[in-house]
C-alpha positions as CSV (number, residue, x, y, z in Angstrom):
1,X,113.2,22.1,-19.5
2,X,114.6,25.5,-18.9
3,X,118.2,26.4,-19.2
4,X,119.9,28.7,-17.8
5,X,122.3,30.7,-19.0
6,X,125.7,31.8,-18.4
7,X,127.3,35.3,-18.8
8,X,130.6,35.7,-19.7
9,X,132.9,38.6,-20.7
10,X,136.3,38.6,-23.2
11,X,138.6,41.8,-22.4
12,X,141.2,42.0,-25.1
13,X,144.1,44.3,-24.2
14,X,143.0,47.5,-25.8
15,X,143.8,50.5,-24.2
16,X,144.0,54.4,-25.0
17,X,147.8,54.9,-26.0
18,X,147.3,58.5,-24.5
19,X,146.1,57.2,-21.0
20,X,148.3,56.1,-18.4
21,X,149.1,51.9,-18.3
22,X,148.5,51.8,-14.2
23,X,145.0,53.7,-14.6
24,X,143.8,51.1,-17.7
25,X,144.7,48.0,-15.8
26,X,142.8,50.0,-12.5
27,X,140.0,50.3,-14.5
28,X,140.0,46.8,-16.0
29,X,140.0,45.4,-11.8
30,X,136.9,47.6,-11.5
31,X,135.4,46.1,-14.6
32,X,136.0,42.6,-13.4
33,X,134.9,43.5,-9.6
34,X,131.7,44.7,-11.2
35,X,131.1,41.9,-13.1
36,X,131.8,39.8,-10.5
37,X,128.9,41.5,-8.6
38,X,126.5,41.6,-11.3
39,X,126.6,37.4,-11.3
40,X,128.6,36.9,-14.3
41,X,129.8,33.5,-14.9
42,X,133.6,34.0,-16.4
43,X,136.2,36.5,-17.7
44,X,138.7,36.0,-20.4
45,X,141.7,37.9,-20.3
46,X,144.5,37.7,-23.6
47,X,148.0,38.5,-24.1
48,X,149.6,40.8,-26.5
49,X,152.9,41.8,-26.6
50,X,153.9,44.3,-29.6
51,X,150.4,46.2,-30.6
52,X,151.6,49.3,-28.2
53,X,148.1,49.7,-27.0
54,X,147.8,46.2,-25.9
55,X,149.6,46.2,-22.3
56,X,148.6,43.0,-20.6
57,X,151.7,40.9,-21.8
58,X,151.2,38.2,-18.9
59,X,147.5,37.2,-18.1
60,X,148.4,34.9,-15.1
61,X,149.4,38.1,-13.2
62,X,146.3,40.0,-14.1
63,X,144.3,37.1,-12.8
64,X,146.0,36.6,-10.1
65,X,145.9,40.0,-8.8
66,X,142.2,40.2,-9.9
67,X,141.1,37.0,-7.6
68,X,142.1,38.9,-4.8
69,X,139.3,41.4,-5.8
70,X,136.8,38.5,-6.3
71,X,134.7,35.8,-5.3
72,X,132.6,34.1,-7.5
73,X,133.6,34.9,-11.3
74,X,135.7,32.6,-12.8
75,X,138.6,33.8,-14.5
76,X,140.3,32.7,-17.8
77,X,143.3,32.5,-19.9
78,X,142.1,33.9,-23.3
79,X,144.5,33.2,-24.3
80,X,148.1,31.8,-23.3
81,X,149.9,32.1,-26.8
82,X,151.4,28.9,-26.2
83,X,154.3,28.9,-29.3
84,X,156.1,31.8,-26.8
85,X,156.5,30.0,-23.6
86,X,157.4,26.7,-22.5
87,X,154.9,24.1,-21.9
88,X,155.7,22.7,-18.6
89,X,156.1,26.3,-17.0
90,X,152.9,27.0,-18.4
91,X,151.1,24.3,-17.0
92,X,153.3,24.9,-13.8
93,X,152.0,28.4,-13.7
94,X,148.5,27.3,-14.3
95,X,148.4,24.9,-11.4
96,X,149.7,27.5,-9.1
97,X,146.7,29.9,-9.9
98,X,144.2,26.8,-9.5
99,X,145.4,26.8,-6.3
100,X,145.4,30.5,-5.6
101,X,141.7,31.4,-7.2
102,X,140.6,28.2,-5.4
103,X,139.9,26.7,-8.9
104,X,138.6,29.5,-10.4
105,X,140.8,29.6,-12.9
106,X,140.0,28.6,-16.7
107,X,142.9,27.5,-19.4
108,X,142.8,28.7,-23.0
109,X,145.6,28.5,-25.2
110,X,145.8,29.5,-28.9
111,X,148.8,29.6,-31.5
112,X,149.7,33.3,-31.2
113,X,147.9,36.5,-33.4
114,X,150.9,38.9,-34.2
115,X,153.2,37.7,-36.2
116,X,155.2,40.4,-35.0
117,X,155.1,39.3,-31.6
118,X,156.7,35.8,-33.1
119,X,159.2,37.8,-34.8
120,X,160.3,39.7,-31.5
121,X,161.3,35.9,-30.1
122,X,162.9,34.9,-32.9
123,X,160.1,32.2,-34.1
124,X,158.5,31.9,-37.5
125,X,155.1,33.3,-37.8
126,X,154.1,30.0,-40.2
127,X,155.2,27.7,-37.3
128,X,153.1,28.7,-34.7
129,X,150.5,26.3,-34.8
130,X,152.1,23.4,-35.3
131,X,153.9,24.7,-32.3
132,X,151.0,24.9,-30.4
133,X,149.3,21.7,-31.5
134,X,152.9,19.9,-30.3
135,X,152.8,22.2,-27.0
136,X,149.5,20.7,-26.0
137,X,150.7,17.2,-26.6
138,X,154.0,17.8,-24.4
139,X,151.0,18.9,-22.0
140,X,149.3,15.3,-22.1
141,X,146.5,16.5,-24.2
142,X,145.7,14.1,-27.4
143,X,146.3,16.2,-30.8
144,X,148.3,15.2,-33.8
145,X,151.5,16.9,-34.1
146,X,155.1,16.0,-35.4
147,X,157.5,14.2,-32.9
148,X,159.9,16.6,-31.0
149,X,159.9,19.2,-33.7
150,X,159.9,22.4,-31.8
151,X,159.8,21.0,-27.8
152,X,162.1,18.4,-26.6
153,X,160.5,16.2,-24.1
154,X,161.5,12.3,-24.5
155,X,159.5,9.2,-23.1
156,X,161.6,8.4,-19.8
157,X,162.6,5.0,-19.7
158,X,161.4,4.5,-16.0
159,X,157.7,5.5,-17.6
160,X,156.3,2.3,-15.4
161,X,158.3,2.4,-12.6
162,X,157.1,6.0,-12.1
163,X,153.2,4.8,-12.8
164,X,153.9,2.7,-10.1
165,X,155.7,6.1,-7.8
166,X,152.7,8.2,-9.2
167,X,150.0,5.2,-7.6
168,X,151.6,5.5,-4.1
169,X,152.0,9.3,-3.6
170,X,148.5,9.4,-4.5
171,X,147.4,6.8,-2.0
172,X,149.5,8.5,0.5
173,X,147.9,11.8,-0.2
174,X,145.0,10.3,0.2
175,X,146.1,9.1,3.8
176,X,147.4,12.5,5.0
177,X,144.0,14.0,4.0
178,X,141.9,11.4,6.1
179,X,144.5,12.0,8.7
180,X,143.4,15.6,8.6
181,X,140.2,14.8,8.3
182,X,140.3,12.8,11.4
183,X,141.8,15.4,13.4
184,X,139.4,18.1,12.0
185,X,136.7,15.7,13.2
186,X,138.1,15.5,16.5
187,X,138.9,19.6,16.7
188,X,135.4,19.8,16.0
189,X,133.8,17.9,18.6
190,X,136.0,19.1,21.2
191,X,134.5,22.7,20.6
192,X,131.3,20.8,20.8
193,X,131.9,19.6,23.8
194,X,133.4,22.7,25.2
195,X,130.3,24.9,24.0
196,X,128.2,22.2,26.0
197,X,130.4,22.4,29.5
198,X,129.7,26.9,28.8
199,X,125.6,26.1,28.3
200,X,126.1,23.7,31.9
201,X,127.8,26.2,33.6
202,X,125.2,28.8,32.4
203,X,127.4,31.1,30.2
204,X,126.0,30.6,27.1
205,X,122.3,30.2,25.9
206,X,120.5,26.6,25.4
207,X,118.1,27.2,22.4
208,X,115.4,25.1,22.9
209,X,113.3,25.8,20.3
210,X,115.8,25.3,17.6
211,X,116.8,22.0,18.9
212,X,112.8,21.1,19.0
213,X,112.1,22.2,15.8
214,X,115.7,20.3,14.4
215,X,114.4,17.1,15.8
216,X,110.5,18.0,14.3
217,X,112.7,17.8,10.7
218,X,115.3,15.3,11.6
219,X,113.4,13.0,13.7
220,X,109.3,13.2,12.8
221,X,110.0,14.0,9.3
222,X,112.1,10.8,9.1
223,X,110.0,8.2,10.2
224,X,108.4,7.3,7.1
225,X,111.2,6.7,4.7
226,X,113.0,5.0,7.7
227,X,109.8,2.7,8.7
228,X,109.2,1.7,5.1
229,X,112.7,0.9,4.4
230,X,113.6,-1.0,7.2
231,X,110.2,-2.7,6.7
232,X,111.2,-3.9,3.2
233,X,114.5,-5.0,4.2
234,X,113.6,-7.1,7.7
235,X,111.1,-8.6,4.8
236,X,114.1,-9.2,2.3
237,X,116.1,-10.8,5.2
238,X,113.6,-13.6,6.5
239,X,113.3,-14.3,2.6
240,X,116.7,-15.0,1.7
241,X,116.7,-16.7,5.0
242,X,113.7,-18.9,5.2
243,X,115.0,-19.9,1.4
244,X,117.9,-21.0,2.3
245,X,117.7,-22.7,6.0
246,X,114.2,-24.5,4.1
247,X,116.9,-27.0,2.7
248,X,118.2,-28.2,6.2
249,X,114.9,-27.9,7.6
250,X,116.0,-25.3,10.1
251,X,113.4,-22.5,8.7
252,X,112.3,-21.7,12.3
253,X,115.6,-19.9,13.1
254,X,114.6,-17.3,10.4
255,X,113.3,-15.7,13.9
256,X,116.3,-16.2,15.9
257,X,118.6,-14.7,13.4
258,X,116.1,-12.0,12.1
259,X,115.4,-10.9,15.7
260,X,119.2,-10.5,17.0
261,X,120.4,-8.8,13.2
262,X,117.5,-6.4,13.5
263,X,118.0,-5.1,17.3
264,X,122.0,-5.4,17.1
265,X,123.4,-3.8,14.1
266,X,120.4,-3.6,10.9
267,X,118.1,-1.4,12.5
268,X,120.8,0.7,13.6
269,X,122.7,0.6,10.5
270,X,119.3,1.5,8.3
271,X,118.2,4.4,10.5
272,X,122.0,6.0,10.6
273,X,122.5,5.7,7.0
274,X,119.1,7.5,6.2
275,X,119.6,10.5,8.7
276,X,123.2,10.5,6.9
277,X,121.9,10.9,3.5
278,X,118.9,12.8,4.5
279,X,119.3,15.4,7.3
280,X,123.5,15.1,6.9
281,X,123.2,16.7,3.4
282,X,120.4,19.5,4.5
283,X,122.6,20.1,7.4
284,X,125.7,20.4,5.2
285,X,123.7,22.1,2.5
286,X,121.8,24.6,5.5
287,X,125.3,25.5,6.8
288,X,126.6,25.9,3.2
289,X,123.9,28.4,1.9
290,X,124.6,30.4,4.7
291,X,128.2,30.4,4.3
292,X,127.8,31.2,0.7
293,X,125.8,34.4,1.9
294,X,128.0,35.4,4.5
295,X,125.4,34.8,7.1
296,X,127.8,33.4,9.8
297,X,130.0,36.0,9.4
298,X,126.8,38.7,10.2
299,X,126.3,36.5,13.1
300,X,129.7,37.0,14.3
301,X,129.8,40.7,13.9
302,X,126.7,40.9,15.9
303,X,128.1,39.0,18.8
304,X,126.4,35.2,18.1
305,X,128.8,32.6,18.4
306,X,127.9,30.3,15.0
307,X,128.9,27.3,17.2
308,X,125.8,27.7,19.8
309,X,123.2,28.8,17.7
310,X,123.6,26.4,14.5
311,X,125.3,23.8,15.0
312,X,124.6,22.6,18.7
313,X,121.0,22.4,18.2
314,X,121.7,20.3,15.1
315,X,123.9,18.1,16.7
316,X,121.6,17.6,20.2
317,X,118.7,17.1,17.7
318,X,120.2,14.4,16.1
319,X,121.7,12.3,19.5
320,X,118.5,12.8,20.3
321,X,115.9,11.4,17.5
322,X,118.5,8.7,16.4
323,X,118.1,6.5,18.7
324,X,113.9,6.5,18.7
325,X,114.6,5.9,15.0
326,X,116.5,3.2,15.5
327,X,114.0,1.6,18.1
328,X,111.4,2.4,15.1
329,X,114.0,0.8,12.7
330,X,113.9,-2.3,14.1
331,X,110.0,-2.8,14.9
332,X,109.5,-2.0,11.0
333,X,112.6,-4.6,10.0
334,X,111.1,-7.2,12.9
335,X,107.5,-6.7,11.5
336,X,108.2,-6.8,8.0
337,X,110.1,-9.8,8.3
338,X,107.2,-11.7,11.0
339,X,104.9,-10.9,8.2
340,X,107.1,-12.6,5.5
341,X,107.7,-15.6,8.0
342,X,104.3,-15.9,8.3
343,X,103.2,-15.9,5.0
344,X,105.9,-17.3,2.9
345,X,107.3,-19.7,5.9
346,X,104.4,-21.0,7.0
347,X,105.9,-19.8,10.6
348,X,102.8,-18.9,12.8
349,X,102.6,-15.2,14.9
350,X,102.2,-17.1,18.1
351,X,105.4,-19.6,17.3
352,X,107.4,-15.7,16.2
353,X,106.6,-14.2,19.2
354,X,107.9,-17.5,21.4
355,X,111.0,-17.5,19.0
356,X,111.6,-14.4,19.9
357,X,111.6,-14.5,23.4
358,X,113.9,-17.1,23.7
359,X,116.2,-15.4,21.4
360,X,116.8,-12.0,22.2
361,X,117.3,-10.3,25.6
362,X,117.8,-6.9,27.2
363,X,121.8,-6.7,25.9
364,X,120.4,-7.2,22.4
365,X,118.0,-4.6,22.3
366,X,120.6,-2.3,24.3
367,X,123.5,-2.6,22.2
368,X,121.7,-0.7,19.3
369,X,120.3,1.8,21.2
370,X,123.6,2.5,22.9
371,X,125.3,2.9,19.9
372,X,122.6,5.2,18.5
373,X,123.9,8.9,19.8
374,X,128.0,7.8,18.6
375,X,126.5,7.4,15.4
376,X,124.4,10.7,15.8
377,X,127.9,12.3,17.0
378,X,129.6,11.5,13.9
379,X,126.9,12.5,11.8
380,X,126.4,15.4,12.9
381,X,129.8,16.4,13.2
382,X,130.5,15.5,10.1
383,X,127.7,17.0,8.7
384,X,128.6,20.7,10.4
385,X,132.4,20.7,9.2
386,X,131.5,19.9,5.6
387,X,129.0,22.9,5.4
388,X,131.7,25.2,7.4
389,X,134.2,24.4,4.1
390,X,131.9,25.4,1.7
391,X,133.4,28.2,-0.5
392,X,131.5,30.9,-2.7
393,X,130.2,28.5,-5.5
394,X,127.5,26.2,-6.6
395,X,130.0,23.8,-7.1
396,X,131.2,23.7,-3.5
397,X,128.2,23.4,-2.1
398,X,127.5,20.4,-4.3
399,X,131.0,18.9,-3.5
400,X,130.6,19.4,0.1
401,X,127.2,17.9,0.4
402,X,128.4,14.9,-1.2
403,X,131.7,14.3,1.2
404,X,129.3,15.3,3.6
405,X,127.3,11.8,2.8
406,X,129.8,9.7,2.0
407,X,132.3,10.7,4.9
408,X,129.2,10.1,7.5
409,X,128.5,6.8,6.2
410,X,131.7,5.6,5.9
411,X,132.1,7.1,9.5
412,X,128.9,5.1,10.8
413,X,130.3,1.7,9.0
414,X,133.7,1.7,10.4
415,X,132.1,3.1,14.2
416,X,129.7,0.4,14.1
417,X,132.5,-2.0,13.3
418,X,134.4,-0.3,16.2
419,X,131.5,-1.5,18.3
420,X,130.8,-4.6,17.0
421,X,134.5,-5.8,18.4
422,X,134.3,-4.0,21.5
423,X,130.8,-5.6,22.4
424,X,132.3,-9.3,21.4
425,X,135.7,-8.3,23.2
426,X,133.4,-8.3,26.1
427,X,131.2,-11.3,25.2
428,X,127.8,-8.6,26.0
């Protein structure tokens, strides 16, 4: 298996004592920002206080003025002496660069080199590590160290009371970002819609081709993983059925029940959570890639409005092809789960195909379909705002193809639910 590997770079705070400070911190930007273009993986920056030629006393600042110049290179403390400062406004300082590099930032700390910077504050040279060691501990981090030596943080007595205050400001966090997310969903597809009332009133340009060849990928592409999976699983159901109604001797409904699960919410649940895990992530990972490369904002510059050249023909593909997969869907499940009523039921194709007929009707086979392109919607909606987020890293993409999944099945669970009332609310 190969391995890649990573390039990093350490710049200790050497610098000419005849050269001028502002020009030696210029030049160390320009090293970074070159760095940075070359592909390197990470920077390490230290602090020195008292070696004269060492002039970088404070390497938060430096990195935060040198994300500015950046966009992929991490960027690391290397290191925070930590026996000079305290703690807490360390880690305070630390949090507020994670959120200005956009987590680029890396923490290293270390006990301090010069013992004559210790002198200058007044702390023992032969201390400094044990400060350290009890610095980390005051930081939550698990090292042996003597209790409240050097930093004085007691245990607060309301320890479980604030577990209990920590447990709710994260759930409500938690709620204000799927509040967001919900109105960023709904942002979104009022642009959609908008960009579709410009193509209808012929100010814009419908791309044809693109939405052909989206639904070639989401739609033909599809049809095997979605046939054979729905095929197993309309077998799995008449199983588990026929097994258990076998007791009461009411096997024959296997049919009934098979027929009305596959066509009303199965087939469409199968087929939505397949184009969710499969053409949502190469949607969000498509959109991503191109972010990443700055290829939307090229098509900007040149006039191309991002909106109705990628992500409309995505979205039209997919209200499109989901609901022939869901029709597909449900054959497979109904098919898969005939064959296992005939074979392991005993239940004859002639007596399946009666059962059926008696058990289904049109508003069974139209509430899945019509439920088909709101699923598509959210999909693809979803799909196009997670790859829009994506940052300059690897690790974005990655984390935005994964919300990208869950938040569009989740979306299709709770929408189908949605449905699921609204069609019994009505008795259809």
């Amino acid at each position: 298996m190969a391995i890649k590997l990573r390039s990093g770079i350490f710049i200790p705070p050497f610098h000419p004592l005849d050269e001028d400070p502002t020009l030696c911190l210029q030049r160390d930007f320009e090293l970074i920002e070159h760095l940075d273009r070359l592909g390197y993986d990470e920077a390490w920056i230290g602090e020195h206080h008292t070696g004269g030629y060492e002039i970088i006393p404070s390497p938060e600042l430096f990195i935060a003025a040198a994300a500015e110049r950046t966009k992929r290179i991490r960027l690391g403390t290397g290191v925070v002496s930590l026996p000079y400062h305290n703690p807490l406004n360390v880690a305070d300082r630390m949090l507020q660069l994670d959120h200005q590099t956009r987590g680029r930032v890396m923490f290293g700390v270390g006990p301090g080199l010069l013992p004559s910077d210790a002198i200058q504050m007044g702390i023992d040279p032969t201390t400094q590590r044990d400060r350290m060691v009890e610095g980390l501990r005051a930081l939550g981090y698990r090292v042996a160290s003597p209790e409240g030596t050097f930093y004085l943080f007691p245990e607060s007595p309301l320890r479980d009371d604030q577990a209990f205050v920590d447990l709710l400001a994260e759930i409500g966090e938690k709620v204000v970002r799927m509040g967001r997310d919900i109105a960023g969903l709904t942002a979104f597809l009022g642009e959609v819609v908008s960009t579709i009332g410009l193509l209808l009133l012929g100010k814009g340009r419908f791309r044809a081709a693109a939405v052909v060849t989206q639904m070639e990928r989401v739609g033909l592409r599809g049809v095997p993983i979605v046939g054979l999976i729905s095929f197993l699983v309309g077998a799995i159901i008449a199983q588990q059925t026929i097994f258990q109604l076998a007791r009461f001797g009411a096997d024959i409904y296997v049919v009934d029940l098979l027929g009305i699960l596959m066509l009303r919410e199965v087939g469409l649940l199968l087929a939505s959570i397949m184009v969710a895990g499969r053409s949502g992530s190469a949607i969000t990972a498509e959109l991503g890639s191109m972010k990443m490369r700055e290829e939307i904002d090229a098509m900007r510059v040149m006039g191309l409005n991002p909106m109705e050249v990628l992500i409309l023909p995505r979205v039209i593909a997919l209200v499109l092809t989901l609901p022939l997969l869901t029709f597909l869907s449900a054959m497979c499940g109904l098919f898969g789960g005939g064959l296992v009523a005939w074979l392991y039921g005993g239940i004859t194709p002639i007596t399946i195909l009666d059962r059926l007929r008696d058990a289904i009707g049109v508003n069974t086979f139209v509430v899945g379909l019509v439920k088909a392109p709101a699923m598509a919607l959210m999909i693809g909606t979803t799909a196009c705002i997670e790859g829009m987020k994506v940052q300059g890293s690897a690790e974005s993409l990655g984390r935005q193809t994964t919300n990208s999944v869950v938040k569009s099945i989740f979306t299709v669970i709770v929408v189908d639910g949605l449905f699921a009332m609204f069609f019994a609310g009505i008795r259809y």
